[in-house]
ZALUM-398809 format. One record per residue (C-alpha): residue number from 0; residue in one letter; x, y, z negated. Coordinates in steps of 0.2 Angstrom, whole numbers. Layout:
<torlo->NUM sese->A c1->X c2->Y c3->Z>;
...
***
This chain:
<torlo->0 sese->X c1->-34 c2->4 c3->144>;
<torlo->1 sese->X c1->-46 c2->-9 c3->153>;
<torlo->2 sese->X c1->-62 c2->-3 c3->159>;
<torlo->3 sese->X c1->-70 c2->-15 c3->147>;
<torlo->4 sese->X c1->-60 c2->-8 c3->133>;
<torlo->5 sese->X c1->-63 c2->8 c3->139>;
<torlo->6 sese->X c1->-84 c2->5 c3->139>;
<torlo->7 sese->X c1->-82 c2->-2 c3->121>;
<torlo->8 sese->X c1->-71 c2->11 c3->111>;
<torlo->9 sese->X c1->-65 c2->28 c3->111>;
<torlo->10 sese->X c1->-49 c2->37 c3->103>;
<torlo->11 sese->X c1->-55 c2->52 c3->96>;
<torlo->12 sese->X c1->-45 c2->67 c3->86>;
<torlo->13 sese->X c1->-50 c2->77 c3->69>;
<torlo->14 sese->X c1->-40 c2->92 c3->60>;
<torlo->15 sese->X c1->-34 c2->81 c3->48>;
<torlo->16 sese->X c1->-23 c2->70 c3->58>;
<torlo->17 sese->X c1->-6 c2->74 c3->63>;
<torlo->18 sese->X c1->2 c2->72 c3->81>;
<torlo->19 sese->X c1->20 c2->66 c3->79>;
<torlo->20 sese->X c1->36 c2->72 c3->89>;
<torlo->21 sese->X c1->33 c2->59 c3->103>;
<torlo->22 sese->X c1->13 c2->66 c3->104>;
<torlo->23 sese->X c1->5 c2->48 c3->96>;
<torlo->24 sese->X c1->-11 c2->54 c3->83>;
<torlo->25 sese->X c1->-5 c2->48 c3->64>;
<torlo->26 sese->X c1->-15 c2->37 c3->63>;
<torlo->27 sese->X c1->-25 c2->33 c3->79>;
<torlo->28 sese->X c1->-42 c2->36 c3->74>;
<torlo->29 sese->X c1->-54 c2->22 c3->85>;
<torlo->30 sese->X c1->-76 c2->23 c3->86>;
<torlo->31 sese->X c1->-85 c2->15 c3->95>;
<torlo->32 sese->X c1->-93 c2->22 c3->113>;
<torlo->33 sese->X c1->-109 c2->16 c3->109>;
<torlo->34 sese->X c1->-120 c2->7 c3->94>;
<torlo->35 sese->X c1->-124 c2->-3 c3->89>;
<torlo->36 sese->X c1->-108 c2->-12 c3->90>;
<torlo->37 sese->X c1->-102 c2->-32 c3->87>;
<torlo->38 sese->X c1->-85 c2->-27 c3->76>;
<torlo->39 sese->X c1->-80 c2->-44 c3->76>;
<torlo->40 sese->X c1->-84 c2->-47 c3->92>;
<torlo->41 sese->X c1->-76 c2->-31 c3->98>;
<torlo->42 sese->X c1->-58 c2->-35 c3->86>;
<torlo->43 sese->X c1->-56 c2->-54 c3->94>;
<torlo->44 sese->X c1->-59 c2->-47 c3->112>;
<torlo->45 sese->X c1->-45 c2->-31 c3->110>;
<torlo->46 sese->X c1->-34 c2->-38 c3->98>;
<torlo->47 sese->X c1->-19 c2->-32 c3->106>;
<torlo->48 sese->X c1->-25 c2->-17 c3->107>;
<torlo->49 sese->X c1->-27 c2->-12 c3->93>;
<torlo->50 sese->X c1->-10 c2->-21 c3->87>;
<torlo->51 sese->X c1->-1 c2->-11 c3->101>;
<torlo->52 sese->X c1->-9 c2->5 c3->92>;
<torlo->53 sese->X c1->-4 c2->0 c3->76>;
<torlo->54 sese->X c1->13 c2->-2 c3->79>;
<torlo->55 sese->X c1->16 c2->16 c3->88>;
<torlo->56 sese->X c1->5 c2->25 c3->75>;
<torlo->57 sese->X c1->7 c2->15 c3->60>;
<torlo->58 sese->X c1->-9 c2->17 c3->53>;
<torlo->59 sese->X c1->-26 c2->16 c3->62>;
<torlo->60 sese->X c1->-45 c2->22 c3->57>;
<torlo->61 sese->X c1->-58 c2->13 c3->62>;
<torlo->62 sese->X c1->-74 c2->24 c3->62>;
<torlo->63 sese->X c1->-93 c2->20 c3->64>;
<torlo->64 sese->X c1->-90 c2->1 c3->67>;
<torlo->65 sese->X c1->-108 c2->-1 c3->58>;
<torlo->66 sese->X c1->-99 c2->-11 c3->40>;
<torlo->67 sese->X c1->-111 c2->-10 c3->26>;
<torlo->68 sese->X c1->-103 c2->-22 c3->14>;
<torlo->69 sese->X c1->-88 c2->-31 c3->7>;
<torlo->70 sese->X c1->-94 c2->-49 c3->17>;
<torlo->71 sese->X c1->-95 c2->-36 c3->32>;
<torlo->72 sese->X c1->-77 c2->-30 c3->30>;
<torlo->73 sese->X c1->-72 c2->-48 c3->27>;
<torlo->74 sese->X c1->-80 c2->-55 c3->43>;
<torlo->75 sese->X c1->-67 c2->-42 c3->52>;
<torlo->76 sese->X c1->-52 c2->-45 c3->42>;
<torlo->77 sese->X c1->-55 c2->-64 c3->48>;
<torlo->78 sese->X c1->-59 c2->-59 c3->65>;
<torlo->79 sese->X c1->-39 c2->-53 c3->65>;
<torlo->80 sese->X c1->-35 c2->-68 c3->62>;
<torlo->81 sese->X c1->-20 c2->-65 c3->49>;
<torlo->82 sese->X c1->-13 c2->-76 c3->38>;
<torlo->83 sese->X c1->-21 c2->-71 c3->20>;
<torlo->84 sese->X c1->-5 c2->-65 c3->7>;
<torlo->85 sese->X c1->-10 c2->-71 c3->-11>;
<torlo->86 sese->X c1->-8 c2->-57 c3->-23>;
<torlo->87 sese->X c1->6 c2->-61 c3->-36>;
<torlo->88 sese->X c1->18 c2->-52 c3->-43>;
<torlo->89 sese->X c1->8 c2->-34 c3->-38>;
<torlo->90 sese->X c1->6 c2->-23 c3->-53>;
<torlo->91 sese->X c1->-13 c2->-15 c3->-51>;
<torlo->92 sese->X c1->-27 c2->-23 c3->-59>;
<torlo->93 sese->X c1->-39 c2->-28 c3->-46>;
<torlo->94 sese->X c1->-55 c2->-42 c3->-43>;
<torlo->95 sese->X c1->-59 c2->-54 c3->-29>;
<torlo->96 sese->X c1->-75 c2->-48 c3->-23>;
<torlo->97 sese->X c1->-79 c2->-61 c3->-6>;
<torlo->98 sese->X c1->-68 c2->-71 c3->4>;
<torlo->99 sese->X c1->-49 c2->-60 c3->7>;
<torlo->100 sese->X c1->-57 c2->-46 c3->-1>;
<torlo->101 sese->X c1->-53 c2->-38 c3->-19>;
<torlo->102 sese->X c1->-56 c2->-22 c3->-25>;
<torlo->103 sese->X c1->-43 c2->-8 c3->-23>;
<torlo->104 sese->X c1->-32 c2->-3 c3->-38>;
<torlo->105 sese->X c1->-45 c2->-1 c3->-51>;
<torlo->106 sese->X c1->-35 c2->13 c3->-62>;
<torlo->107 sese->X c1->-44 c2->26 c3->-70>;
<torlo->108 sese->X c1->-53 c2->38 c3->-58>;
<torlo->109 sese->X c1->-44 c2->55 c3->-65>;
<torlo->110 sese->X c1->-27 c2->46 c3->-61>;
<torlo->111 sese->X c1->-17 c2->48 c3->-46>;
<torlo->112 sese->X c1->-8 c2->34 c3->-39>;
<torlo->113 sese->X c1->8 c2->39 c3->-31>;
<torlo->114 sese->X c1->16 c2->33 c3->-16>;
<torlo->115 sese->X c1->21 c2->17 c3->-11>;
<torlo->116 sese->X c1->23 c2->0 c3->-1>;
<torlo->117 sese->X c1->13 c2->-12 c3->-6>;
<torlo->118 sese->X c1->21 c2->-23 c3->-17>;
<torlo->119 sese->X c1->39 c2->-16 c3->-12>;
<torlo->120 sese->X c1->44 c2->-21 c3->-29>;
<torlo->121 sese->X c1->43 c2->-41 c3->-25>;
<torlo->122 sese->X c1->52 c2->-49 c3->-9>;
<torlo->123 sese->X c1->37 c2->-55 c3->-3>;
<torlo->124 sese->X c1->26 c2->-42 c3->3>;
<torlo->125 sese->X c1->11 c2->-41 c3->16>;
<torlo->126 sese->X c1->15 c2->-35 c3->33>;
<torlo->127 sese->X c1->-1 c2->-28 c3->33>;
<torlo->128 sese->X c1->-16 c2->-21 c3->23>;
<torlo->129 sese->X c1->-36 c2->-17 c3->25>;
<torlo->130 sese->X c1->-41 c2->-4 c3->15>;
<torlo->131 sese->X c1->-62 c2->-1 c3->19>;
<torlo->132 sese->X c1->-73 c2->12 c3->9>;
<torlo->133 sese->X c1->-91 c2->3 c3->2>;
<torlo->134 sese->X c1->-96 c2->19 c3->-6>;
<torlo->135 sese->X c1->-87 c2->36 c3->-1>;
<torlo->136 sese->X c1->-83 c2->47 c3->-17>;
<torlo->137 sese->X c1->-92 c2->62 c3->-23>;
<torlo->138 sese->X c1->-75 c2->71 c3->-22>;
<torlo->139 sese->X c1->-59 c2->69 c3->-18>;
<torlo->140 sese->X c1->-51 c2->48 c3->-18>;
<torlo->141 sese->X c1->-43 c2->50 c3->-3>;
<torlo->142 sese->X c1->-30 c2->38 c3->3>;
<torlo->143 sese->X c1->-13 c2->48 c3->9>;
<torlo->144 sese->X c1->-3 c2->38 c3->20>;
<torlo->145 sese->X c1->15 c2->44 c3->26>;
<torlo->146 sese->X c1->29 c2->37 c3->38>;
<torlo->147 sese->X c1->41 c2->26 c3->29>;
<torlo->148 sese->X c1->55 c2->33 c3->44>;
<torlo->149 sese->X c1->50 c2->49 c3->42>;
<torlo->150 sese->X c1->53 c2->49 c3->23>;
<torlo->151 sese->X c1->71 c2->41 c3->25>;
<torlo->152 sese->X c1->77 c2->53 c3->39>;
<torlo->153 sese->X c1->72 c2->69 c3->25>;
<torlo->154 sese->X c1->82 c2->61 c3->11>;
<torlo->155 sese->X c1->95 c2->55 c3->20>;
<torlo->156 sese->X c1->99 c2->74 c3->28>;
<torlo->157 sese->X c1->93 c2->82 c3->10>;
<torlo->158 sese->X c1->101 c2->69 c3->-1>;
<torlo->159 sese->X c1->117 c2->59 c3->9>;
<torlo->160 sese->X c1->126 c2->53 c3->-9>;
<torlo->161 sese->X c1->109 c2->48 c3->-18>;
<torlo->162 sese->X c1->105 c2->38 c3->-2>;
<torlo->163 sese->X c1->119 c2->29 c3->3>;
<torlo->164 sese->X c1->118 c2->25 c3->-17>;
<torlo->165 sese->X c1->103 c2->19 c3->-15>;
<torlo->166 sese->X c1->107 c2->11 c3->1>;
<torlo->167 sese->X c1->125 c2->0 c3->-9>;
<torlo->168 sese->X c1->114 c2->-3 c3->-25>;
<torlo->169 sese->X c1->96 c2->-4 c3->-23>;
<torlo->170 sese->X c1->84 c2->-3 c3->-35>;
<torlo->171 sese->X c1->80 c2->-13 c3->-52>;
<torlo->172 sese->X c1->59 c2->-12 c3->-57>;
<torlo->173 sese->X c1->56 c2->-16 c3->-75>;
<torlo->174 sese->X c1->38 c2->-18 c3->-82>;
<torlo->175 sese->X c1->31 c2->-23 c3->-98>;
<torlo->176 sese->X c1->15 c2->-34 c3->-96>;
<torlo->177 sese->X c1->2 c2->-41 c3->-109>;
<torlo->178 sese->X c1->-8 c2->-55 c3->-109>;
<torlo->179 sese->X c1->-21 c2->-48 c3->-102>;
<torlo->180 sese->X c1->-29 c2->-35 c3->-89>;
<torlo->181 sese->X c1->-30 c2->-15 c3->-95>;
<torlo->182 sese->X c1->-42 c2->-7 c3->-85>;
<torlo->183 sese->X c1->-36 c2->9 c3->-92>;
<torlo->184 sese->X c1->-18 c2->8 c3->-83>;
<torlo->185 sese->X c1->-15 c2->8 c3->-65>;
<torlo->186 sese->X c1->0 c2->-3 c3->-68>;
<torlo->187 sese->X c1->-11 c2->-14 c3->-84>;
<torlo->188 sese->X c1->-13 c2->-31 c3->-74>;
<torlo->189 sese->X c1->-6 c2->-43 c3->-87>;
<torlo->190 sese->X c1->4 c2->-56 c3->-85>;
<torlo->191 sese->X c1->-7 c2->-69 c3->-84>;
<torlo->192 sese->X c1->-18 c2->-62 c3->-70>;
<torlo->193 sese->X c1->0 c2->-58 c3->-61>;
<torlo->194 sese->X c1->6 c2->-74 c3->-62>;
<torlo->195 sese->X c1->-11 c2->-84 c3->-57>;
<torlo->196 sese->X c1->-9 c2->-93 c3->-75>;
<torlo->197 sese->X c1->-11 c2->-96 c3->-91>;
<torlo->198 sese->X c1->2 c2->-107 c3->-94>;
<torlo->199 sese->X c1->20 c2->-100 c3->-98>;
<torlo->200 sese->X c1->28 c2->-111 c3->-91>;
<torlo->201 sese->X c1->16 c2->-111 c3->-74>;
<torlo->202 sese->X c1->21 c2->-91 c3->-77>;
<torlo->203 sese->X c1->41 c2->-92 c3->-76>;
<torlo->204 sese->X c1->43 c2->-105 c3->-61>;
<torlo->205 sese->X c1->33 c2->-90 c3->-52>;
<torlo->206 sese->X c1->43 c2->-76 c3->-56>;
<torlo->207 sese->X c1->59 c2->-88 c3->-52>;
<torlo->208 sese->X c1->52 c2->-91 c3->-35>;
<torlo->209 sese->X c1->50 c2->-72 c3->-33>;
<torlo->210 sese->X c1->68 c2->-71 c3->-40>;
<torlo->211 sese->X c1->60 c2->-60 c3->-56>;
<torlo->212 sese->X c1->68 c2->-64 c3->-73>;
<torlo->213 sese->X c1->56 c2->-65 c3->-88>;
<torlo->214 sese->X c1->59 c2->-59 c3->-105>;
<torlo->215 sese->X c1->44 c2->-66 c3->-118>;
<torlo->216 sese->X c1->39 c2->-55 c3->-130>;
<torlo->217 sese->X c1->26 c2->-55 c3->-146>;
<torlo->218 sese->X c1->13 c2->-49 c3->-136>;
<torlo->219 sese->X c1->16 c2->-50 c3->-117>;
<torlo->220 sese->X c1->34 c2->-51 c3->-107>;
<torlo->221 sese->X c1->48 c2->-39 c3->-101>;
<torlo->222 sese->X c1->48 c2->-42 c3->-81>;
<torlo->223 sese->X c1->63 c2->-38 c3->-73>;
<torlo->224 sese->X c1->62 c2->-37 c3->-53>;
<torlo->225 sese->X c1->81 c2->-35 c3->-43>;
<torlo->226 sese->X c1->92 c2->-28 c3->-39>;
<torlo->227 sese->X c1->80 c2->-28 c3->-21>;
<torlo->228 sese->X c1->84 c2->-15 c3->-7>;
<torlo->229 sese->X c1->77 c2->3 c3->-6>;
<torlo->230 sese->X c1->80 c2->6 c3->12>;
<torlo->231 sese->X c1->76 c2->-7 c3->25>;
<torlo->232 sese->X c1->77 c2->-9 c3->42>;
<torlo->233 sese->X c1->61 c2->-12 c3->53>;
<torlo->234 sese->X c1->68 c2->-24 c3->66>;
<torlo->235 sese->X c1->53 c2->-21 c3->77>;
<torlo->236 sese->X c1->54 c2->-4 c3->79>;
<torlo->237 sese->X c1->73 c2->-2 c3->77>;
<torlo->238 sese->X c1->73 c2->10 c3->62>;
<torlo->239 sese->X c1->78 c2->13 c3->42>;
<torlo->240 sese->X c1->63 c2->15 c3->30>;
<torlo->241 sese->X c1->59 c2->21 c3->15>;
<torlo->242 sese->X c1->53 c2->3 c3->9>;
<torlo->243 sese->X c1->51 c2->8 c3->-11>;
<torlo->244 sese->X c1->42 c2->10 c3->-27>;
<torlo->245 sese->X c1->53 c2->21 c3->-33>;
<torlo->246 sese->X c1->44 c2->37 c3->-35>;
<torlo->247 sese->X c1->26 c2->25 c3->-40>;
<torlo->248 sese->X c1->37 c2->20 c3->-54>;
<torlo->249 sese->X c1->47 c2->35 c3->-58>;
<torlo->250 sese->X c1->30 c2->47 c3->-61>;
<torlo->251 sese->X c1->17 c2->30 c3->-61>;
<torlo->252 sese->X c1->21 c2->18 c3->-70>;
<torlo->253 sese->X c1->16 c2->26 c3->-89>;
<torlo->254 sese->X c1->6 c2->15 c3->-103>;
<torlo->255 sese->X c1->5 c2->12 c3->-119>;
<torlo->256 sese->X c1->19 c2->-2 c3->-115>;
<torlo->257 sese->X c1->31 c2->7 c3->-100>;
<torlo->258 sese->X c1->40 c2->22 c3->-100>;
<torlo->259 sese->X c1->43 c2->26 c3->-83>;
<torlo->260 sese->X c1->60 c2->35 c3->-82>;
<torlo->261 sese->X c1->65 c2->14 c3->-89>;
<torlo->262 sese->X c1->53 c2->8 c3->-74>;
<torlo->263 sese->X c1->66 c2->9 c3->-62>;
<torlo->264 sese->X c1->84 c2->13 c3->-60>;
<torlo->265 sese->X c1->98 c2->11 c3->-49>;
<torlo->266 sese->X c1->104 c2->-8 c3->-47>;
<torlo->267 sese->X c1->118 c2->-5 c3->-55>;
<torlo->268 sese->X c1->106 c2->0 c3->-71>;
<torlo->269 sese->X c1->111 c2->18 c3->-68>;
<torlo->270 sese->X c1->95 c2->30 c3->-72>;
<torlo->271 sese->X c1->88 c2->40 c3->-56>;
<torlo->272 sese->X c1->91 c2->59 c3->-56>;
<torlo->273 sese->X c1->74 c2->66 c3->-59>;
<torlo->274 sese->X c1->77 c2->82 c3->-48>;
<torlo->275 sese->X c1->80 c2->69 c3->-35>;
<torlo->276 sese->X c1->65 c2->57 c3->-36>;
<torlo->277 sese->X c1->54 c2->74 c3->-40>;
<torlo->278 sese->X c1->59 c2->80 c3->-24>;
<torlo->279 sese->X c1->57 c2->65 c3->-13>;
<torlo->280 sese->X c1->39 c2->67 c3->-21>;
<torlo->281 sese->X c1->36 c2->83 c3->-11>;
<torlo->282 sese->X c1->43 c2->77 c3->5>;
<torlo->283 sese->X c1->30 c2->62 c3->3>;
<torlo->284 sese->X c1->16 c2->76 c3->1>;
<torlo->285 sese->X c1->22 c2->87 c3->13>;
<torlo->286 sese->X c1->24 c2->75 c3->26>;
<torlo->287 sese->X c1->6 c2->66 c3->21>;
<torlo->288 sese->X c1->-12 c2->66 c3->29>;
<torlo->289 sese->X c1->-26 c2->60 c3->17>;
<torlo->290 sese->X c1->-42 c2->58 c3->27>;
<torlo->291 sese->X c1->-58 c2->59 c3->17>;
<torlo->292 sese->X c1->-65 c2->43 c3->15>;
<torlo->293 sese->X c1->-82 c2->41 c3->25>;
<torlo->294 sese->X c1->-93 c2->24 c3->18>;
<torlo->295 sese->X c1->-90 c2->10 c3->33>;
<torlo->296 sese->X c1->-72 c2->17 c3->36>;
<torlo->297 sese->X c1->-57 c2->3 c3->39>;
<torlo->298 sese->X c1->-39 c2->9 c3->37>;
<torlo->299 sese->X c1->-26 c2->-4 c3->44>;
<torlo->300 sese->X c1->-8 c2->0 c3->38>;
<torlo->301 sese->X c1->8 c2->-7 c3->43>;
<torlo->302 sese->X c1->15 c2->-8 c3->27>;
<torlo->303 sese->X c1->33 c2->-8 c3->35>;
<torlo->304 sese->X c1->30 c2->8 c3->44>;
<torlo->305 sese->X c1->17 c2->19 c3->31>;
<torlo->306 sese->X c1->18 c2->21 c3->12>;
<torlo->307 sese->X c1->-1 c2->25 c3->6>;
<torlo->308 sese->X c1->-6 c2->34 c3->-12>;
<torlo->309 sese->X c1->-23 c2->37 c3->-20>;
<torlo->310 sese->X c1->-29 c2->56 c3->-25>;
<torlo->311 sese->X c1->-42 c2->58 c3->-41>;
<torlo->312 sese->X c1->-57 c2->57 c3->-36>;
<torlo->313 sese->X c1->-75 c2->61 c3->-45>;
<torlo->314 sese->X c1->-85 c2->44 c3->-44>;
<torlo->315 sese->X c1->-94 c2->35 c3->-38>;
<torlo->316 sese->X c1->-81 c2->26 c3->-27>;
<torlo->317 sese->X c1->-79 c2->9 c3->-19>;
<torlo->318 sese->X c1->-64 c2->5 c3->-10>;
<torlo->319 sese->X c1->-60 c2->-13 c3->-4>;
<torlo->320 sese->X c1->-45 c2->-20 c3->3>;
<torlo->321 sese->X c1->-34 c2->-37 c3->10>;
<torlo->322 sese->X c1->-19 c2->-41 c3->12>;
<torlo->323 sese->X c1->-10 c2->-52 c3->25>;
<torlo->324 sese->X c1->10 c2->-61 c3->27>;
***
C-alpha cells in the first residue's frame, strides 16, 4: 500500500466478516483514515486499489465515506468510471431515482429475497453492482452475500450427478409477466417496464436479442429464458461458479401469475429435485455473512464471484443500487 493510500484509507475488521482459507477478510471492509473525506476524489486516485481488493475478496464495504444521498452515491459510481448496464430483462420492480441510480428490489418488506446473481437468468448481465444504504432499517434488511466458488465446490462434493446434470443441461427460467409493475411481488415487473416498451413488437425484438422467446397471453406474456448455463467459469480467477437463479426461482419466484417449482427446471424441461435445491439453500446460508446495513454504506459486488440476498426487514429502509457491463 502507497503511503498516500495509506494516509487516506484503512482496512479495518468487524465480527461479522469472515476470513477465508487463504486469510483475505469476505468482504474487505475500507474507512477512511480521517474526515472529512473527498469520496470521489479518493475512488479516481486509488482505483486500482480497490479493483485489486475486489477481485481477491469479491465483495468490498465502503464505510464512513460521508454519502448522504442518492446524487451522492451517484457521483461515486461515476467516479469509477464503469460503463452503465441498462436494466432489461431483470425480473424485480425497481425506479430510477438520479443519474445510474434506481432503487433496490422494491418487494414487500416481510419477504425475503433469495440468493442470486444479478440477472443470471439473461446472457447479459453486470460484471458489477453498487448497492448503498440511504436510510438504514429499523430491523433486519441485510444484504447476505456468498462466494459463488464456494457454493459450487459444496454441491459438486455433496451433489456429483445433480451437478454434472446441471453442468450438460443448464437451466431453463420461465416467468409470467403482466402489463404492468406489481409492487406486491418481488418478481412483479411487467413486461412492459422489462422490455423498456410499450410496444409488442418493440417487446419481442428485445427478448430475441436476449435469446428469450415470448408467448403473449390475454393479459401479460409467457417468457421463456434458455437453456443458459448454471455453472460458469471465471476466467479471471481460474474457477467454476455457482452462476444461477436457481434457488431465487425455486423458493422466489411465487405470485398470483408463477408457480415456482414451473419457474425453473432442467434444460432438458426435467423438474429440480426439491430436496436438492432445498439443500443448496442451506449451503448458501451457511456459508453467508450479512452485515447490518449502516446509512452511508456502499457495497461493490463482483457479480461473478458473490451471489447476494435480502433478509425482511422492519421499515423504514432505503437501499440504492447500479449496475455496470
Amino acid at each position: 500500500m502507497s503511503t498516500q493510500l495509506e494516509n487516506a484509507l484503512v482496512e479495518i475488521q468487524i465480527p461479522e466478516q469472515k476470513l477465508l482459507p487463504n486469510g483475505t477478510p469476505f468482504p474487505a471492509i475500507v474507512t477512511p483514515r480521517t474526515l472529512p473525506l473527498n469520496a470521489t476524489h479518493t475512488i479516481k486516485t486509488h482505483k486500482p486499489y480497490f479493483e485489486s481488493l475486489l477481485h481477491h475478496s469479491g465483495a468490498i464495504l465502503l464505510r464512513n465515506f460521508s454519502l448522504q444521498t442518492a446524487s451522492h452515491f451517484n457521483s461515486l459510481v461515476e467516479a469509477f468510471d464503469y460503463a452503465e448496464l441498462p436494466y432489461i430483462g431483470g425480473a424485480a420492480p425497481r425506479t430510477n431515482v438520479v443519474g445510474r441510480v434506481f432503487t433496490a428490489n422494491e418487494s414487500p418488506p416481510d419477504q425475503k429475497i433469495p440468493f442470486h446473481h444479478e440477472m443470471a437468468q439473461v446472457p447479459e448481465f453486470p460484471s458489477k453492482l453498487f448497492f448503498f444504504c440511504e436510510i438504514e432499517p429499523k430491523n433486519g434488511g441485510e444484504t447476505p452475500i456468498v462466494l459463488s466458488h464456494v457454493v459450487y465446490d459444496r454441491m459438486k462434493d455433496r451433489y456429483p450427478e445433480f451437478v454434472e446434470k446441471l453442468e450438460k443441461f443448464g437451466l431453463l427460467y420461465v416467468r409470467v409477466l403482466g402489463e404492468d409493475d406489481n409492487p406486491n411481488s418481488p418478481i412483479g415487473r411487467g413486461w412492459k417496464s422489462t422490455f423498456l416498451t410499450q410496444d409488442k413488437n418493440i417487446a419481442q425484438q428485445r427478448a430475441g436479442e436476449l435469446g428469450m422467446k415470448l408467448e403473449w397471453l390475454e393479459d401479460g406474456v409467457k417468457t421463456i429464458m434458455g437453456p443458459i448455463p448454471a455453472v460458469k467459469y471465471d476466467e479471471v480467477r481460474k474457477r467454476k461458479i455457482w452462476f444461477n437463479s436457481m434457488v431465487a426461482a425455486y423458493t422466489g419466484w411465487k405470485d398470483e401469475r408463477n408457480d415456482p417449482v414451473k419457474a425453473v427446471t432442467f434444460g432438458d424441461g426435467s423438474p429440480l429435485p426439491a430436496d436438492v435445491v432445498y439443500d443448496c439453500l442451506n449451503i448458501l446460508e451457511e456459508e453467508s455473512v450479512a452485515i447490518p446495513w449502516r446509512k452511508g454504506d456502499v457495497m461493490l459486488l463482483d457479480n461473478w464471484a458473490v451471489l447476494h440476498s435480502r433478509r425482511p426487514f422492519d421499515p423504514p429502509r432505503r437501499v440504492l443500487a447500479s449496475l455496470v457491463k
